[in-house]
C-alpha positions as CSV (number, residue, x, y, z in Angstrom):
1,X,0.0,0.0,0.0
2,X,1.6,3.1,-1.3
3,X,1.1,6.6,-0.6
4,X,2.6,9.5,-1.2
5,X,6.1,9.2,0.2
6,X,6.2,6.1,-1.9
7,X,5.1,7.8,-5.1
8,X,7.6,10.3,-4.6
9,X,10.6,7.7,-3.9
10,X,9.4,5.4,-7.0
11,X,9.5,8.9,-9.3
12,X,12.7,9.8,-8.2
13,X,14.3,6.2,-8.8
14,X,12.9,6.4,-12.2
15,X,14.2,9.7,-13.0
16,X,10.4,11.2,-13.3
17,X,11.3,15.1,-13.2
18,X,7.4,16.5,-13.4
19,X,6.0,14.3,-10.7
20,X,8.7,14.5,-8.2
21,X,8.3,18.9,-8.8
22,X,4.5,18.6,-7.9
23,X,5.1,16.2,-4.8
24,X,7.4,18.4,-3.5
25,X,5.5,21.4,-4.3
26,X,2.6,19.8,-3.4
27,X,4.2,19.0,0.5
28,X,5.8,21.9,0.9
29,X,2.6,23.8,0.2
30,X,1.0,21.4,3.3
31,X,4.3,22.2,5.4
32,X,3.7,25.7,5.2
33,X,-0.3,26.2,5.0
34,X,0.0,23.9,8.1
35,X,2.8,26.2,10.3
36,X,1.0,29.6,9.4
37,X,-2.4,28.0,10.8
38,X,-0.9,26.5,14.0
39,X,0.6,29.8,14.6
40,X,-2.4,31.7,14.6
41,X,-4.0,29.0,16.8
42,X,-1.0,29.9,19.2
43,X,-1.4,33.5,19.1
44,X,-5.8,33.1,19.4
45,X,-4.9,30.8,22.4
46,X,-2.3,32.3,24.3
47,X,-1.9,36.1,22.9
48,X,1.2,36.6,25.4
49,X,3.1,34.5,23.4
50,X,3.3,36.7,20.6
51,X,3.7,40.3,22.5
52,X,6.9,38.1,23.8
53,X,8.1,37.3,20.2
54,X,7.9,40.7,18.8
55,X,9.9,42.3,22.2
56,X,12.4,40.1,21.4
């Protein structure tokens, strides 16, 4: 059972240059979407947290 790690290890072992860009666009997208919404959970949650980051 493959998923998308796999796909992306099978592309690059068979040299396939256009699915190995969107994979890694494609995660990279998630990797980022994901850490902008987890840091404005943290800042709704706990609002001190960012007043401390931008003294600093």
């Amino acid at each position: 059972m493959g998923g998308i790690g796999s796909l992306l290890t099978e592309a690059a072992a068979r040299k396939d240059l256009p699915v190995v860009q969107v994979l890694s666009l494609l995660l990279v997208t998630v990797f980022v979407v994901l850490n902008a919404v987890v840091d404005v959970v943290i800042a709704i949650i706990d609002p001190d947290s960012v007043k401390s980051r931008r003294s600093a």
